[in-house]
C-alpha positions as CSV (number, residue, x, y, z in Angstrom):
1,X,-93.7,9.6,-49.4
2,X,-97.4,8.4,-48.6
3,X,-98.0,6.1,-45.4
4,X,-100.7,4.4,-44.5
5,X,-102.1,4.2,-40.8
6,X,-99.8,0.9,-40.3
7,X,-96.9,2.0,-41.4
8,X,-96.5,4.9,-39.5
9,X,-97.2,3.1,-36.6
10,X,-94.8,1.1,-37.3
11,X,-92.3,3.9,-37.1
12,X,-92.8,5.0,-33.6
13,X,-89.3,4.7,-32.1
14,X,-87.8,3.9,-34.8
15,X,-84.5,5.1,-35.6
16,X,-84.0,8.7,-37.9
17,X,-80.9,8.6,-40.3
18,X,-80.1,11.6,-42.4
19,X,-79.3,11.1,-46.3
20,X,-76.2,9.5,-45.5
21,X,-77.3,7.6,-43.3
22,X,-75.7,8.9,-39.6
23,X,-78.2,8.2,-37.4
24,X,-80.3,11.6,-35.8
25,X,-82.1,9.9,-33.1
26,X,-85.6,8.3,-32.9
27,X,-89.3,8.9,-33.9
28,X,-91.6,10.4,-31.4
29,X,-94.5,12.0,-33.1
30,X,-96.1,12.3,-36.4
31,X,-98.1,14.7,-38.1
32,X,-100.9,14.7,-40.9
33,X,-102.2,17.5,-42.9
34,X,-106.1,18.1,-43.4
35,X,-106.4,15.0,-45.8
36,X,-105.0,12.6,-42.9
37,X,-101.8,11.9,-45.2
38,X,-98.5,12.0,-42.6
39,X,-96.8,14.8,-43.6
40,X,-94.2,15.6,-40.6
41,X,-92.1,13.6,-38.0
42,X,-90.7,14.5,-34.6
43,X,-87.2,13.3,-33.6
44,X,-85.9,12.6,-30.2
45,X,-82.3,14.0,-30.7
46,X,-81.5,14.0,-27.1
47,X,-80.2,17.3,-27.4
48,X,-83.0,19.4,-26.8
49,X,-83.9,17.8,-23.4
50,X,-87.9,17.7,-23.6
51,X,-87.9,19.1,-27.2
52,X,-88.1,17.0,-30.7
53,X,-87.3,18.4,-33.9
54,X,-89.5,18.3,-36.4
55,X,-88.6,16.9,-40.5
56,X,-91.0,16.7,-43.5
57,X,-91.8,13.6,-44.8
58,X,-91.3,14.5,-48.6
59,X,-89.1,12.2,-50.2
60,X,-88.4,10.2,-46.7
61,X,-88.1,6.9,-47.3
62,X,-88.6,3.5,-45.0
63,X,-85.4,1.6,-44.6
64,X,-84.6,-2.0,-42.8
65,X,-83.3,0.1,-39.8
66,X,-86.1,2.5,-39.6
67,X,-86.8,5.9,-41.3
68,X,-84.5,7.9,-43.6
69,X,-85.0,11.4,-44.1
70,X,-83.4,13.6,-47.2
71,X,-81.8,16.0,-45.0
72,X,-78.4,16.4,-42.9
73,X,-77.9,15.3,-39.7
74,X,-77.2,18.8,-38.4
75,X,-80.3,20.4,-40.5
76,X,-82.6,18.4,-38.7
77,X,-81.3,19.2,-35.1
78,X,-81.4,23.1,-36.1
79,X,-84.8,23.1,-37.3
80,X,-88.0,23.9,-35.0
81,X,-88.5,21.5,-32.6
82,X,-91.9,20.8,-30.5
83,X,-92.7,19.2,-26.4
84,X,-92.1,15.6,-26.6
85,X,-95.4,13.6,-26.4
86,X,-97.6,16.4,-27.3
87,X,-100.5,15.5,-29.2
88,X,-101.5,19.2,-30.2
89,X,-102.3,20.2,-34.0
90,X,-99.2,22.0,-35.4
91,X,-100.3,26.2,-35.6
92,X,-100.4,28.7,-38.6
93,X,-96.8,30.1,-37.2
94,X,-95.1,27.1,-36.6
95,X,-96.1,25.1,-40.3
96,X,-94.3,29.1,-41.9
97,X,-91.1,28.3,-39.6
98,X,-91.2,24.9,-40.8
99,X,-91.6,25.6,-44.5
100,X,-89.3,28.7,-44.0
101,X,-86.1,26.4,-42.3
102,X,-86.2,23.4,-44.7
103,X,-86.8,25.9,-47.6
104,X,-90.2,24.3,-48.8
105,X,-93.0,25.8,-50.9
106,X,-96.1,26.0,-49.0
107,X,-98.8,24.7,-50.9
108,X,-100.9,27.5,-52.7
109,X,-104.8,27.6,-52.0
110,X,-106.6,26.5,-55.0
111,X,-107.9,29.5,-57.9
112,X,-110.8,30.0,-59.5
113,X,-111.5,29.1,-63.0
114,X,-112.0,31.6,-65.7
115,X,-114.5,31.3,-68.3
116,X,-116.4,28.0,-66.8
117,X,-120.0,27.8,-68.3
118,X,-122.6,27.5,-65.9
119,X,-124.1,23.7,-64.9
120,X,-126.6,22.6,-63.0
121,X,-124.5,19.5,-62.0
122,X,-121.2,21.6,-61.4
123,X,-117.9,20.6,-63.1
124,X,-116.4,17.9,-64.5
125,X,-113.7,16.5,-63.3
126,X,-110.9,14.9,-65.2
127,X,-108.7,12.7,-63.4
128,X,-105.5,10.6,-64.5
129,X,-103.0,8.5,-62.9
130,X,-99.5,9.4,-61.9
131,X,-96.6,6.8,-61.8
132,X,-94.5,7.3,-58.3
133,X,-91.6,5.7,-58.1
134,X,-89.4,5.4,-55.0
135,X,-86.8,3.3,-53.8
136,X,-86.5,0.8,-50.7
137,X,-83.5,-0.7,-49.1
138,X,-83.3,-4.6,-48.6
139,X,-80.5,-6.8,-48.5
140,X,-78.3,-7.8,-51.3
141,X,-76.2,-10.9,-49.8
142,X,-73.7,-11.0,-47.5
143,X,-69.7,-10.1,-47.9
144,X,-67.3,-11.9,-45.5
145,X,-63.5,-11.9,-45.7
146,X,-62.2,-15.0,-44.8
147,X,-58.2,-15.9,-44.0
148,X,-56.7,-19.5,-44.7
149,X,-53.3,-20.7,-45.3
150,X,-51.8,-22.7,-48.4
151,X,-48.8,-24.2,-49.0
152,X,-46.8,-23.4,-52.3
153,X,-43.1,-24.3,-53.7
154,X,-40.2,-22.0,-53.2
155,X,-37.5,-22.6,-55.4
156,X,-33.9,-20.2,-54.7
157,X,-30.6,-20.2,-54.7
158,X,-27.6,-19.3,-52.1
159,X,-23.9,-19.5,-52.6
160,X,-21.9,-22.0,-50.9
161,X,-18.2,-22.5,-50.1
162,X,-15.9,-25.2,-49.9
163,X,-12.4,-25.9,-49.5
164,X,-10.6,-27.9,-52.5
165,X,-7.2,-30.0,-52.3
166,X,-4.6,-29.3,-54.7
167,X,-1.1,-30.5,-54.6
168,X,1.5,-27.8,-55.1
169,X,5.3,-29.1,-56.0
170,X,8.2,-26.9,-56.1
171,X,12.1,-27.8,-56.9
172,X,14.6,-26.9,-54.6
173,X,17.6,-25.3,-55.8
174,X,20.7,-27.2,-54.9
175,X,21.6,-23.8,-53.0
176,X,18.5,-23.7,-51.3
177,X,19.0,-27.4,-50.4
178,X,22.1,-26.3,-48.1
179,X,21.6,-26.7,-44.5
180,X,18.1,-29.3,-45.7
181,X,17.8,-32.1,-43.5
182,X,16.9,-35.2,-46.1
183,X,15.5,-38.3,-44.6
184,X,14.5,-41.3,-46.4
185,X,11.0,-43.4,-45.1
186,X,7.2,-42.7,-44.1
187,X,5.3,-39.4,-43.4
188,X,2.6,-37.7,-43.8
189,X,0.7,-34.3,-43.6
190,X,-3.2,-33.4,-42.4
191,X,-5.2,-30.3,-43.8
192,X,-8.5,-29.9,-42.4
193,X,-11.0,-28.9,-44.7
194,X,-14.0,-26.5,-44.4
195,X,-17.7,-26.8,-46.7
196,X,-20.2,-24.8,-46.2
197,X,-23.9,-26.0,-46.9
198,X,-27.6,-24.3,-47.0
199,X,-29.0,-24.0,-43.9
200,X,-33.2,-23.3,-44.1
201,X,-34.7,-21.3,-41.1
202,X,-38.5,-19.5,-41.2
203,X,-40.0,-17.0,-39.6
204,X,-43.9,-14.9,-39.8
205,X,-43.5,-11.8,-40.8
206,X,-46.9,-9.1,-41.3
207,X,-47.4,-8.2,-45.1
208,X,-50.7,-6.6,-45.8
209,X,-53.6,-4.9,-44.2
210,X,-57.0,-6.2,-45.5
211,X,-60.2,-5.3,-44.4
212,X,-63.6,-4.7,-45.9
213,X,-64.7,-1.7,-47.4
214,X,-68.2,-0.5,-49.0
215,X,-69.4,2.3,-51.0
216,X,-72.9,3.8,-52.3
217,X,-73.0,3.5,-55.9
218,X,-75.9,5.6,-57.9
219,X,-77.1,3.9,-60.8
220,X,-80.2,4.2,-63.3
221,X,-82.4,1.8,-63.5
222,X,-85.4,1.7,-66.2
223,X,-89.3,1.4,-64.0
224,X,-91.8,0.6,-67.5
225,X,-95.5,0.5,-66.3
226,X,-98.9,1.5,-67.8
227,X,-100.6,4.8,-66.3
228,X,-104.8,5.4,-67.7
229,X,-105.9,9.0,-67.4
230,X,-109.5,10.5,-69.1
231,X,-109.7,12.6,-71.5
232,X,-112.8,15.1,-72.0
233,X,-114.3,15.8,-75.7
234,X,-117.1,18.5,-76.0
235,X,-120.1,18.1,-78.1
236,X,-121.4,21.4,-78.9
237,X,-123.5,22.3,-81.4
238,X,-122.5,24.4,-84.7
239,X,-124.0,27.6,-84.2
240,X,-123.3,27.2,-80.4
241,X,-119.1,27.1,-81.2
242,X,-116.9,29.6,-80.1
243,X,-115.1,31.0,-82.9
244,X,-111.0,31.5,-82.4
């Protein structure tokens, strides 16, 4: 990742998340090779006291909530760490135990050409452009989770008793009518009766848990652009040719 003198400025202080996305600490230093690009950060774990580990910058990224770094949480606090607020040049020995703990390639000092033919103007130099594509985090609208009530038609059934009135008549046997007291006039016999009917009561009762829940979803998306780059063609006489 390439910054430029404002933002990494900007990132003094600023929290340090690892790739997904726990939070290592803050930003106290940062570092720029021989070409004044930044190359390193310090990060004030609160760990180390008056030490701050140091994490490359390749394939950092800048996020709303500060700087995020494509290493783990526990890599980072592990790896070599520097005094806090010191403003000396990082050493020969120290770059090695950096490049050596993240596992990085130093880069190789450039080799000499073979077979270059001899100009009073030096070489030529062919340069082209190359496409860099990153990614940056902004905000993609808000989720909420909102509770309201509504009312809706409930429509059962319950089973109900009641107590029906028959009337019952039975002969008596004129041996069974022995000993029967027979009156003749008015009288008249009570039953009380029993009925049931629904009777509708309420009451609240938890059903379900529902929260808010998010994931990181990777997907591919296709960057189109237009890149220029030169191309060198030699005009060299016939006899002059090198033969293959």
């Amino acid at each position: 990742m390439k910054l430029n003198a404002q933002q990494a400025n900007s990132l003094y202080g600023q929290d340090v998340k690892d790739r997904s996305g726990s939070k290592i600490g803050s930003v106290g230093q940062i570092w720029t090779d021989s070409s004044g690009e930044p190359t390193w950060v310090s990060v004030k774990t609160g760990l180390m006291g008056h030490k701050e580990s140091m994490a490359p910058l390749d394939k950092a990224r800048i996020t709303d909530s500060g700087l995020a770094v494509d290493y783990d949480k526990a890599t980072v606090k592990n790896a070599p760490a520097v005094d806090a607020g010191t403003e000396q040049p990082l050493d020969t020995a120290e770059i090695e135990q950096l490049y050596a703990h993240y596992r990085l390639a130093p880069q190789a000092p450039p080799t000499a050409g073979r077979g270059r033919a001899p100009s009073a103007d030096g070489d030529l130099i062919r340069s082209e452009e190359r496409l860099r594509v990153g990614t940056e985090s902004q905000p993609a609208g808000t989720a909420r989770l909102r509770k309201y009530v509504v009312t809706e038609d409930v429509h059962t059934t319950v089973p109900v008793e009641h107590d029906e009135v028959y009337v019952e008549r039975e002969p008596i046997a004129a041996r069974d009518a022995r000993g029967m007291r027979a009156d003749i006039g008015e009288a008249e016999q009570e039953m009380t009766l029993r009925a049931e009917r629904p009777v509708v009561g309420k009451e609240t009762v938890p059903v379900e848990r529902v929260h808010l829940a998010k994931e990181e979803v990777v997907e591919e998306q296709p960057v189109d652009d237009q890149i220029r780059r030169e191309r060198v063609d030699a005009d060299i006489p016939e006899p002059s040719r090198r033969r293959r």
